[in-house]
Residue frames as a rotation matrix with the C-alpha (Angstrom) as fourth column:
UNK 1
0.037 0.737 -0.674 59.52
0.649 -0.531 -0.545 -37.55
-0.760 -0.418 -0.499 -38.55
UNK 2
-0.525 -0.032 0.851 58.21
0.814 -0.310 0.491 -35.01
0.249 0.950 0.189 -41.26
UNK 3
-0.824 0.077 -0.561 56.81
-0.013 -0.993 -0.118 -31.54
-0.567 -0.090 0.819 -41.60
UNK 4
-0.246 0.761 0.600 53.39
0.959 0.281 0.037 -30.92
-0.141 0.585 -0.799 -42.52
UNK 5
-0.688 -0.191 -0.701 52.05
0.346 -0.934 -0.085 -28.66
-0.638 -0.301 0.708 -44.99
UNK 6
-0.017 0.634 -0.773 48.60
-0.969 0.179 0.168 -28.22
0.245 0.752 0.612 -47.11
UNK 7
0.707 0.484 0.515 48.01
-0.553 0.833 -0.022 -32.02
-0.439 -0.270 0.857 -45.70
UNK 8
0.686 -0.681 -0.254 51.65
0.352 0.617 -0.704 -33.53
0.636 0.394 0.663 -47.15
UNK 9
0.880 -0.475 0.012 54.59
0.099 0.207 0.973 -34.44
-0.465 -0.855 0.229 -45.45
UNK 10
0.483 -0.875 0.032 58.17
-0.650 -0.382 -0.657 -32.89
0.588 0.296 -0.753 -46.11
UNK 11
0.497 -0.610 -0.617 61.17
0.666 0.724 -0.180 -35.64
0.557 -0.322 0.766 -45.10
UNK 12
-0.171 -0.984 -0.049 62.95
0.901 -0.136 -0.412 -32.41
0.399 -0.115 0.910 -44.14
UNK 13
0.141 0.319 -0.937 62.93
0.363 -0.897 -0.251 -29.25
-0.921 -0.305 -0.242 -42.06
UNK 14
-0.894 -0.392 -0.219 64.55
0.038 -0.552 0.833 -27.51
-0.447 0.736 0.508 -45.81
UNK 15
-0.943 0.000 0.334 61.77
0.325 -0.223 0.919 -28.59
0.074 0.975 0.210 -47.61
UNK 16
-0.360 0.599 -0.715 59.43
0.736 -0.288 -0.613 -27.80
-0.573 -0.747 -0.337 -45.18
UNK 17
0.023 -0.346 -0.938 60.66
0.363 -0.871 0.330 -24.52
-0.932 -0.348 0.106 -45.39
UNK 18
-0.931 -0.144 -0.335 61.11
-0.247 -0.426 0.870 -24.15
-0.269 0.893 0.361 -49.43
UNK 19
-0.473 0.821 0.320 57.52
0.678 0.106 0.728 -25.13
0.563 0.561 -0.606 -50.08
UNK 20
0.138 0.943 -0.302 56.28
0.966 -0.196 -0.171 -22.52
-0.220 -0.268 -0.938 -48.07
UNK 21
-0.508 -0.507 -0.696 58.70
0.231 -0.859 0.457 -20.04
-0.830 0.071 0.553 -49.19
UNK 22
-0.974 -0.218 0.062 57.08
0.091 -0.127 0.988 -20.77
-0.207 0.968 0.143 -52.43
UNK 23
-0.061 0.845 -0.531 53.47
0.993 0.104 0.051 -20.84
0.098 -0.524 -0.846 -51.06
UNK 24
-0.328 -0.244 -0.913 55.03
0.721 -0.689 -0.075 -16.96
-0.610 -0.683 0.402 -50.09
UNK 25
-0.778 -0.619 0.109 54.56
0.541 -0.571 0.618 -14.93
-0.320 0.539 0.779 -53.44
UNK 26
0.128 0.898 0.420 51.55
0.973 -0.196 0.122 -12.88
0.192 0.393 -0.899 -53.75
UNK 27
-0.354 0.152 0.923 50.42
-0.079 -0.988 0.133 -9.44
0.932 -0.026 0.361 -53.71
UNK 28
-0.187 0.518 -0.835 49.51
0.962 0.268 -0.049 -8.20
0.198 -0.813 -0.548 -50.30
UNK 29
0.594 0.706 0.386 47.84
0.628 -0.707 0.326 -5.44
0.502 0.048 -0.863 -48.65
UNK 30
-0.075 -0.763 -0.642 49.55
0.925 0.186 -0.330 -2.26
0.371 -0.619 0.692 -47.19
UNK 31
-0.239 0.413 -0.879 49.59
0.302 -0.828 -0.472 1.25
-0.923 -0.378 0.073 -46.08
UNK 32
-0.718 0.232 -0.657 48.82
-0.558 -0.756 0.343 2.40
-0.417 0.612 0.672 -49.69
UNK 33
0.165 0.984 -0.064 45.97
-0.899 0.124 -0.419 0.16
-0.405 0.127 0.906 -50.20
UNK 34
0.569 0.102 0.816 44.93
-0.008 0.993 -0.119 -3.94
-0.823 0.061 0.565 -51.00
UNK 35
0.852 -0.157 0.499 48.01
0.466 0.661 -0.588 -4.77
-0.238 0.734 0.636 -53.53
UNK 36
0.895 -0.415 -0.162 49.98
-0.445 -0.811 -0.380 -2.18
0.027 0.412 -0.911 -53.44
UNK 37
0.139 -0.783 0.606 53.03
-0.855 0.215 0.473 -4.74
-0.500 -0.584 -0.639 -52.19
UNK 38
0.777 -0.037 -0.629 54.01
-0.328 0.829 -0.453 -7.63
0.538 0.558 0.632 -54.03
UNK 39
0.569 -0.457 0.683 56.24
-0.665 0.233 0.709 -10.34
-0.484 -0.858 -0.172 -51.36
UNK 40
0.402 -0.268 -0.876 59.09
-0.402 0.807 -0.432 -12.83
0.823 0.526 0.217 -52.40
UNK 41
0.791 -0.021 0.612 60.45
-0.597 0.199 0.777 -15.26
-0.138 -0.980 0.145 -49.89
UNK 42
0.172 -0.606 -0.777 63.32
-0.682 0.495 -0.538 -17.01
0.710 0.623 -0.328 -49.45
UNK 43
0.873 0.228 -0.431 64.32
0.109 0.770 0.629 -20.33
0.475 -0.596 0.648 -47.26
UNK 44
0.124 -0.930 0.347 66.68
-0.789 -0.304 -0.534 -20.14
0.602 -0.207 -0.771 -45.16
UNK 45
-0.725 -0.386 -0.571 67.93
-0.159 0.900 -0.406 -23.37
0.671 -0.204 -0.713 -42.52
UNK 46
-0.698 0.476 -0.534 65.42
0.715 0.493 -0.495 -22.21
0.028 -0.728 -0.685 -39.84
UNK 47
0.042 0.639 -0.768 63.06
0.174 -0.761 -0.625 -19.47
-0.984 -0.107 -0.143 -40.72
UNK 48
0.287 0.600 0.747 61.55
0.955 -0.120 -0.271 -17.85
-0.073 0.791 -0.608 -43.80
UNK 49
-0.794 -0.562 -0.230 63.13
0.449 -0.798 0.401 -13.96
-0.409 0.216 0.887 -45.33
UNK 50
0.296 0.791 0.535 59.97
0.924 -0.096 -0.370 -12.37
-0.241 0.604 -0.760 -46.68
UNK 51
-0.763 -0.623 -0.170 60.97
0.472 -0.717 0.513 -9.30
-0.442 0.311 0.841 -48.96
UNK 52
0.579 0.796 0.174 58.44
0.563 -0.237 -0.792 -6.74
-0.589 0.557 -0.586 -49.94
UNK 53
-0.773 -0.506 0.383 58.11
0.625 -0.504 0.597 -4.39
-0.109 0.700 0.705 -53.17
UNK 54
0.112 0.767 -0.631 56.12
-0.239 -0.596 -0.767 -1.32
-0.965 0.237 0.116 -53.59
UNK 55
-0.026 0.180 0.983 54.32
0.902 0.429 -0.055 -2.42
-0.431 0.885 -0.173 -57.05
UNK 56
0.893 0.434 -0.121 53.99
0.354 -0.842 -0.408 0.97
-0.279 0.321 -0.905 -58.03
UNK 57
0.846 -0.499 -0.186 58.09
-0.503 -0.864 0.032 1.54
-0.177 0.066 -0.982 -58.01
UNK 58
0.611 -0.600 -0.517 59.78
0.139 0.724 -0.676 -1.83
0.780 0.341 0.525 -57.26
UNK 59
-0.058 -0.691 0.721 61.19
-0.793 -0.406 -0.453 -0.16
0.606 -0.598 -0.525 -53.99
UNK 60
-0.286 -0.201 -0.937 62.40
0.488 0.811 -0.323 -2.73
0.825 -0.549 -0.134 -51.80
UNK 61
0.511 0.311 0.802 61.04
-0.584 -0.559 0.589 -2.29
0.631 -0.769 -0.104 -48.11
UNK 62
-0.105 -0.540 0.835 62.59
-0.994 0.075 -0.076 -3.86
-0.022 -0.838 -0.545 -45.17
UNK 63
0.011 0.171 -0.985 62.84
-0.249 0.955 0.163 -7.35
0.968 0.244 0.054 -45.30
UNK 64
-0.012 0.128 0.992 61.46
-0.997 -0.080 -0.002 -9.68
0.079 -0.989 0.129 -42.16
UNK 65
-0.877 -0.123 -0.465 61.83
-0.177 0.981 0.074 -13.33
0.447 0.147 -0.882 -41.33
UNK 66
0.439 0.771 0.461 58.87
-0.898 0.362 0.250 -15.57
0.026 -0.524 0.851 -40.23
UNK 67
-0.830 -0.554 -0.055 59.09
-0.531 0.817 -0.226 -19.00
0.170 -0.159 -0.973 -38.73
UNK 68
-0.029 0.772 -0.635 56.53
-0.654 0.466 0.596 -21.11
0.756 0.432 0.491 -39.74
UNK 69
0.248 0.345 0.905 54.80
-0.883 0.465 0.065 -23.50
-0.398 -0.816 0.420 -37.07
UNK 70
-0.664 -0.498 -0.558 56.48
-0.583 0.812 -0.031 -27.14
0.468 0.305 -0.829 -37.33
UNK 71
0.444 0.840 0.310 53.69
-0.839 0.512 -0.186 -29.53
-0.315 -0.178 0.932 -37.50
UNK 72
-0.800 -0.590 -0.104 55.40
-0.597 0.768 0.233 -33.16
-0.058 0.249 -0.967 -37.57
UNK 73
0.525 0.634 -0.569 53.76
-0.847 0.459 -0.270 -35.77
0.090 0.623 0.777 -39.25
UNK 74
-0.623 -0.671 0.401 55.21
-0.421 0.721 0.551 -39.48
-0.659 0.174 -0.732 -39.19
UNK 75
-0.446 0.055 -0.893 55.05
-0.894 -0.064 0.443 -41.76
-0.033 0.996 0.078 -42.01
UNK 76
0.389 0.427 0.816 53.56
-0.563 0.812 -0.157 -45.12
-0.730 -0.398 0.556 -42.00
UNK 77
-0.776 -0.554 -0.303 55.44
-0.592 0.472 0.653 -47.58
-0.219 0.685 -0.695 -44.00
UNK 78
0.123 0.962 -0.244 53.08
-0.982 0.153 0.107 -49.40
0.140 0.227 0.964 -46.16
UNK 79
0.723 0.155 0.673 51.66
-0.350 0.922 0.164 -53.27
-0.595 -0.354 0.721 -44.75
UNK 80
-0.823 -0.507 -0.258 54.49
-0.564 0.784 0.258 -55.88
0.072 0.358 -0.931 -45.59
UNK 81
-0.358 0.280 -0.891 53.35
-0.408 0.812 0.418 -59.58
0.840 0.513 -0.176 -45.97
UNK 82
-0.536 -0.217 -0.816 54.35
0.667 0.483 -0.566 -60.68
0.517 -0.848 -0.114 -42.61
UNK 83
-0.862 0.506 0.032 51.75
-0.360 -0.565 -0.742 -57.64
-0.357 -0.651 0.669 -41.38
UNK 84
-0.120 0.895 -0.430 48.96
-0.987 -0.060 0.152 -59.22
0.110 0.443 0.890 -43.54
UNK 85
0.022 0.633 -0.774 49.28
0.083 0.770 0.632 -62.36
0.996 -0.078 -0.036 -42.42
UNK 86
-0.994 -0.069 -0.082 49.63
0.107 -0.643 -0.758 -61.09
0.000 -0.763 0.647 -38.66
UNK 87
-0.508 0.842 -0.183 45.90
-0.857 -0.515 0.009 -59.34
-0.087 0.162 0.983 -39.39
UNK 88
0.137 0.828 -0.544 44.35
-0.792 0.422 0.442 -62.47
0.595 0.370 0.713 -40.79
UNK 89
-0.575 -0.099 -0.812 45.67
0.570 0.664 -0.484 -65.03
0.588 -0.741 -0.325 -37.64
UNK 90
-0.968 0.245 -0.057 44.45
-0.053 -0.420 -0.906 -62.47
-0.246 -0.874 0.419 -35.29
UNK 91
-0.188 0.909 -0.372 40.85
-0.980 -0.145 0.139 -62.33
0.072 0.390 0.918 -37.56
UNK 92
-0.225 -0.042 -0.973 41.30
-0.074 0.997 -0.026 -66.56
0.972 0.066 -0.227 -37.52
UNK 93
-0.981 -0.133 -0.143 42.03
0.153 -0.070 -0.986 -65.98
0.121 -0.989 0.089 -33.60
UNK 94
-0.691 0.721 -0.054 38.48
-0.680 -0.673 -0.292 -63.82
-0.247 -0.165 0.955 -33.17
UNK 95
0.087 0.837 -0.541 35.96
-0.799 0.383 0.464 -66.16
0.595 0.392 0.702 -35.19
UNK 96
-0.456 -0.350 -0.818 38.14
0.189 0.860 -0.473 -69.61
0.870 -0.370 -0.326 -33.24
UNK 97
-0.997 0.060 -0.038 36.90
0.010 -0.418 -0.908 -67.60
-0.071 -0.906 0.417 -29.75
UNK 98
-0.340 0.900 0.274 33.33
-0.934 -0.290 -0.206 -66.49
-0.106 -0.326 0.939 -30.65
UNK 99
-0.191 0.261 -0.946 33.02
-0.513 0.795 0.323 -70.19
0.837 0.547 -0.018 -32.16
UNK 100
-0.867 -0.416 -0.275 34.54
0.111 0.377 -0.919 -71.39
0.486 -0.827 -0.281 -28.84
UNK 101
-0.881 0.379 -0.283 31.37
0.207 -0.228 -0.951 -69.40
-0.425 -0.897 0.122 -26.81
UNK 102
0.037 0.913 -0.407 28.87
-0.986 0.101 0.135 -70.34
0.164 0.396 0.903 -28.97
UNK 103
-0.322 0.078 -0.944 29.98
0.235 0.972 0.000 -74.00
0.917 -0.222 -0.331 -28.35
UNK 104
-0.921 -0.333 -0.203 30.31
0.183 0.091 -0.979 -73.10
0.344 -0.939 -0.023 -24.50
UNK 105
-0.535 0.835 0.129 26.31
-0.622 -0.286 -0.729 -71.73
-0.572 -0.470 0.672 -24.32
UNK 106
0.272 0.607 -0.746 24.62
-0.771 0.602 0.209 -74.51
0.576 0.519 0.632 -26.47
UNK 107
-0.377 -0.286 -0.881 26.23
0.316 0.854 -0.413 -76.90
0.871 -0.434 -0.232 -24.05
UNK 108
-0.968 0.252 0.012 25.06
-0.118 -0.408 -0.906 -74.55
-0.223 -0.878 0.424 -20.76
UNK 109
-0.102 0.987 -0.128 21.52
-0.985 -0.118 -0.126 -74.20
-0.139 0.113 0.984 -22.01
UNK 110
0.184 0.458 -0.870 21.11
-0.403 0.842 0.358 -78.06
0.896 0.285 0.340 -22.31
């Protein structure tokens, strides 16, 4: 099972977690108006550290954790041989059947 994020699967809960930490860095909006805050994040094992900065000083503000929703995702291993021929008996299987009941009503209708 895998973590989805932006439509791709993470093998791991870590890297989940470090691609959105890194997904985290932007300017955001706060009590002194749109940018004034610039966020860094860090990963931790089960949750996300987000650290603001007032851009205007560099003052650190309280740091809070978020915990991203865990959307799981499984992988599909791609078709072996033995699944492609599998598919093309079962397509062999289908045409042998309608064939079958196309014989079976040309013989009723006479």
């Amino acid at each position: 099972m895998g973590y989805k994020f932006l439509d791709q699967c993470y093998d791991t809960k870590q890297d989940f977690l470090n691609v959105v930490a890194q997904y985290c860095y932007s300017p955001a909006s706060g009590a002194g108006g749109l940018g004034s805050y610039f966020t860094s994040c860090i990963a931790n094992t089960d949750d996300i550290t987000v650290q603001a900065y007032l851009l205007s000083n560099g003052t650190a503000q309280t740091p809070w954790t978020y915990t991203p929703q865990l959307i799981s995702c499984d992988f599909l291993p791609p078709p072996t041989l033995s699944d492609s021929i599998e598919l093309a008996w079962m397509i062999v299987g289908v045409w042998v059947v309608a064939w079958g009941f196309k014989k079976m009503m040309e013989v009723i209708k006479k």
